[in-house]
C-alpha positions in Angstrom: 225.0 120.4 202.7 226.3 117.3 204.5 225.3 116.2 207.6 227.5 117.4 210.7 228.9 114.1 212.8 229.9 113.9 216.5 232.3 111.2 217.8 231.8 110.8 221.6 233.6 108.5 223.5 231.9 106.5 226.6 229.1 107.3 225.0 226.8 104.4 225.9 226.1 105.8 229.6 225.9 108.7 231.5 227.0 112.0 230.3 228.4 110.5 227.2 224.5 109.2 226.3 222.9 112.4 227.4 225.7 114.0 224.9 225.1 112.0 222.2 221.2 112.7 222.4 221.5 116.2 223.0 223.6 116.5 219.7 220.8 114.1 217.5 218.1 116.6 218.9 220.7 119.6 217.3 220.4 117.3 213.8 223.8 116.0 214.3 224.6 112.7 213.7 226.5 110.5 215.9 229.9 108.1 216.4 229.7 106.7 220.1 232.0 104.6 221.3 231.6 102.1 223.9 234.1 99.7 226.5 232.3 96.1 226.7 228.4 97.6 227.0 227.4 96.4 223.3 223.5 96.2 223.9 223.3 99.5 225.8 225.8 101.0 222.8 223.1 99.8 220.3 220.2 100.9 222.6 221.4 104.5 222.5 221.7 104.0 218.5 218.3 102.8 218.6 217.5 106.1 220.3 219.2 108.5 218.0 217.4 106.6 215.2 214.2 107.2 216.6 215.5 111.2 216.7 215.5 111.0 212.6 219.4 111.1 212.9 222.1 108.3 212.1 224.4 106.9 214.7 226.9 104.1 214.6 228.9 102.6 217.5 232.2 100.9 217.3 234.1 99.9 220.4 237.2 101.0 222.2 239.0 100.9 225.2 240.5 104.4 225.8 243.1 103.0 228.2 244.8 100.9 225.1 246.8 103.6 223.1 248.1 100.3 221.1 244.8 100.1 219.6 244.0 103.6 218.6 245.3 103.1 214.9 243.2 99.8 214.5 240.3 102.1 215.6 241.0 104.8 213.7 240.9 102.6 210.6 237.5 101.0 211.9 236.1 104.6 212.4 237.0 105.7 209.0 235.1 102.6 207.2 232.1 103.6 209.1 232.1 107.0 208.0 232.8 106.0 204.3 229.6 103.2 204.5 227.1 105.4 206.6 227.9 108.5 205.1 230.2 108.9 202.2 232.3 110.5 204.3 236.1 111.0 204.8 235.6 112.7 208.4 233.8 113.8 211.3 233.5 117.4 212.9 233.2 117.1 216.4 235.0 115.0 218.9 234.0 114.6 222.7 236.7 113.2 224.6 234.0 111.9 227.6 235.2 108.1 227.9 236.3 107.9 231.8 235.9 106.0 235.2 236.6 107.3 238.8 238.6 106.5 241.8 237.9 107.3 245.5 240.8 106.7 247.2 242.5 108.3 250.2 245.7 110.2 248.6 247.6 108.0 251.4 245.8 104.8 249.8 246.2 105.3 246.3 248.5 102.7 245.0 250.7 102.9 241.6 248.2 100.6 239.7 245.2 102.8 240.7 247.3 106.2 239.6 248.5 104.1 236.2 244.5 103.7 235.6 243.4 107.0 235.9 246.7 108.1 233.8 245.4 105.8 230.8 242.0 106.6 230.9 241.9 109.6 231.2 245.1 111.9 230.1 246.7 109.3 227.7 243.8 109.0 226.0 242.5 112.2 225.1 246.2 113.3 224.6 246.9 110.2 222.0 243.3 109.2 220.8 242.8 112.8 219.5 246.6 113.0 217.8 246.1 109.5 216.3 242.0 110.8 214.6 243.5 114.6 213.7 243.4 113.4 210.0 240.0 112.3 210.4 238.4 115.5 211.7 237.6 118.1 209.3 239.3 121.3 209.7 237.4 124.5 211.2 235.6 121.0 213.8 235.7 121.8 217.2 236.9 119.5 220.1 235.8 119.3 223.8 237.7 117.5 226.3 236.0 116.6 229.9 237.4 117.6 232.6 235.7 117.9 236.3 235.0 120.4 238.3 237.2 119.0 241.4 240.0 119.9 239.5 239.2 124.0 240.6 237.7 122.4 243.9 239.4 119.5 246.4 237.3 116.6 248.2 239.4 114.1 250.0 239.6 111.1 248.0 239.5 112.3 244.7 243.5 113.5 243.9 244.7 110.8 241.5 241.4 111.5 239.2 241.7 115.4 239.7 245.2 115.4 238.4 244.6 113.9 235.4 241.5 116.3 235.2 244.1 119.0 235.9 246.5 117.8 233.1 243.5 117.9 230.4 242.7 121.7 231.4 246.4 122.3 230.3 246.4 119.9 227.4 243.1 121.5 226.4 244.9 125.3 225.9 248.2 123.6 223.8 245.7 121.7 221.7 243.6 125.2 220.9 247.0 126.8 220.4 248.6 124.2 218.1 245.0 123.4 216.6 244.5 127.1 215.8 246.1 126.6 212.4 243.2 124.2 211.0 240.8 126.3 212.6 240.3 123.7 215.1 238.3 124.9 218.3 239.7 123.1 221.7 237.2 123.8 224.8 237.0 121.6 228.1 233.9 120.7 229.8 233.9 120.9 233.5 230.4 119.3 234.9 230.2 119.6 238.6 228.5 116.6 241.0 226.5 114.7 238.8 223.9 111.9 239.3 224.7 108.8 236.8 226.2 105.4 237.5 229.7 107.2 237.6 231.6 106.3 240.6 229.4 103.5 241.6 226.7 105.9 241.8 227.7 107.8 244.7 226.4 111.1 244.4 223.1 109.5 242.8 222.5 106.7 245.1 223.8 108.0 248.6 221.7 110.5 250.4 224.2 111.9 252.8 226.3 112.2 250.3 223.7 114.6 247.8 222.4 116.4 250.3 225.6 118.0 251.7 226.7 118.8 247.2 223.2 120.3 247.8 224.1 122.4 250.6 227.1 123.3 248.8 225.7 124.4 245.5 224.3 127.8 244.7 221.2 126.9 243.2 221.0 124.3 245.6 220.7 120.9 243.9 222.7 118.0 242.4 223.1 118.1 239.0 221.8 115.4 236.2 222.5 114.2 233.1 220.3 116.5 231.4 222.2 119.9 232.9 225.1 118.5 231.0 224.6 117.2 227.2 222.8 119.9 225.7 225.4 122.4 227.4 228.3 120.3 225.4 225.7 120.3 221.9 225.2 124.1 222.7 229.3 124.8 223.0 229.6 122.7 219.8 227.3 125.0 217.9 227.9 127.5 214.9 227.0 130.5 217.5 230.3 129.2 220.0 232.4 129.4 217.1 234.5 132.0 218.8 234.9 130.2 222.1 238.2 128.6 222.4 241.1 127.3 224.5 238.4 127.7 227.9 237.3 125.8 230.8 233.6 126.5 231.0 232.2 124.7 234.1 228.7 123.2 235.0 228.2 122.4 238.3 225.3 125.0 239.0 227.9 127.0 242.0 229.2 124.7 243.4 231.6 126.0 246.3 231.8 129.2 245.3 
């Protein structure tokens, strides 16, 4: 039996890392992509290595549909030296950046960002790679969980969060076919670099998701991956076209 193989995008940081390790310790091997962070890219290869599985990163900026075909190409030649292999099975669409901005604030540029890197993207980077993922793979697309909740600051990135909970169901439905399993991910306040590091570096700022969260911490890294590796697993098979959020209560 071949080897199962996960694409995850942004996955030289954060949640994307913790992902990509959580699916190496599930014996799957790994694709991450990476924006400009070559040497952490490699690092987290390095890692996955070190977990007896195989792992390759190629780089991509989400936010350039133009290049999607280019990478497409790039991916497929990796999968054809690494593994003999024609395509993947899993893709995580986790590649992202936020904004805090006062809805009164946000300018067009800031909106145009969040559109590219986050809704374009997952809408066009997963139509341009369908070829390349084996049918009966699964799919999950990140979402947020302030797109159920509001904080002030956040609306330009919760939209687009919004629009991927919507894409998410079309893709299941039109997916469906090719026995193609479409979930999204919704983590809750998490503690990474993401933001600037504002829920993990301001006090003020974790105590009060704390307060707000029913079992009464912030979340990390780790409460997030092997969720995602667990979804992607032969016993979810049967979950589909969902929004399954992890954020531990938080304002409920």
């Amino acid at each position: 039996m071949t080897n199962k193989i996960a694409l995850i995008t942004g996955g030289s940081r954060g949640l994307g890392k913790n992902t990509a390790l959580a699916m190496a310790k599930q014996g799957i091997d790994v694709v991450l992509t990476y924006q400009s962070k070559q040497a952490a890219a490699q690092a987290v290869v390095d890692e996955i290595a070190a977990l007896g599985r195989k792992a390759v990163a190629l780089q991509l900026d989400v936010a350039q549909v133009k290049t999607f075909s280019a990478f497409s190409a790039q991916l497929k030649q990796a999968l054809q030296t690494q593994w003999q292999a024609t395509q993947f099975d899993y893709l995580v669409n986790n590649a992202g950046t936020g904004i805090h901005a006062p809805f009164a604030e946000t300018t067009e540029q800031m909106f145009d960002d969040m559109v590219n890197i986050h809704l374009k993207s997952t809408f066009f980077l997963t139509q341009t790679l369908l070829p390349v993922l084996r049918d009966g793979g699964r799919i999950v697309n990140i979402s947020s969980g302030l797109a159920r909740f509001s904080l002030p600051g956040y609306s330009a990135y919760a939209a687009m969060k919004g629009g991927i909970e919507v894409l998410t169901r079309y893709m299941a439905k039109e997916l469906g076919a090719r026995q193609i399993a479409v979930n999204t991910v919704a983590p809750g306040a998490i503690e990474t670099d993401f933001g600037q590091g504002l829920v993990r570096d301001n006090k003020e700022v974790n105590a009060y998701i704390a307060s707000q969260t029913a079992l009464g911490r912030v979340g990390v890294a780790d409460d997030i991956g092997p969720m995602i590796a667990s979804l992607l697993s032969e016993n979810n098979r049967w979950v589909n076209a969902q929004r399954i959020e992890a954020s531990g209560g938080m304002l409920i």
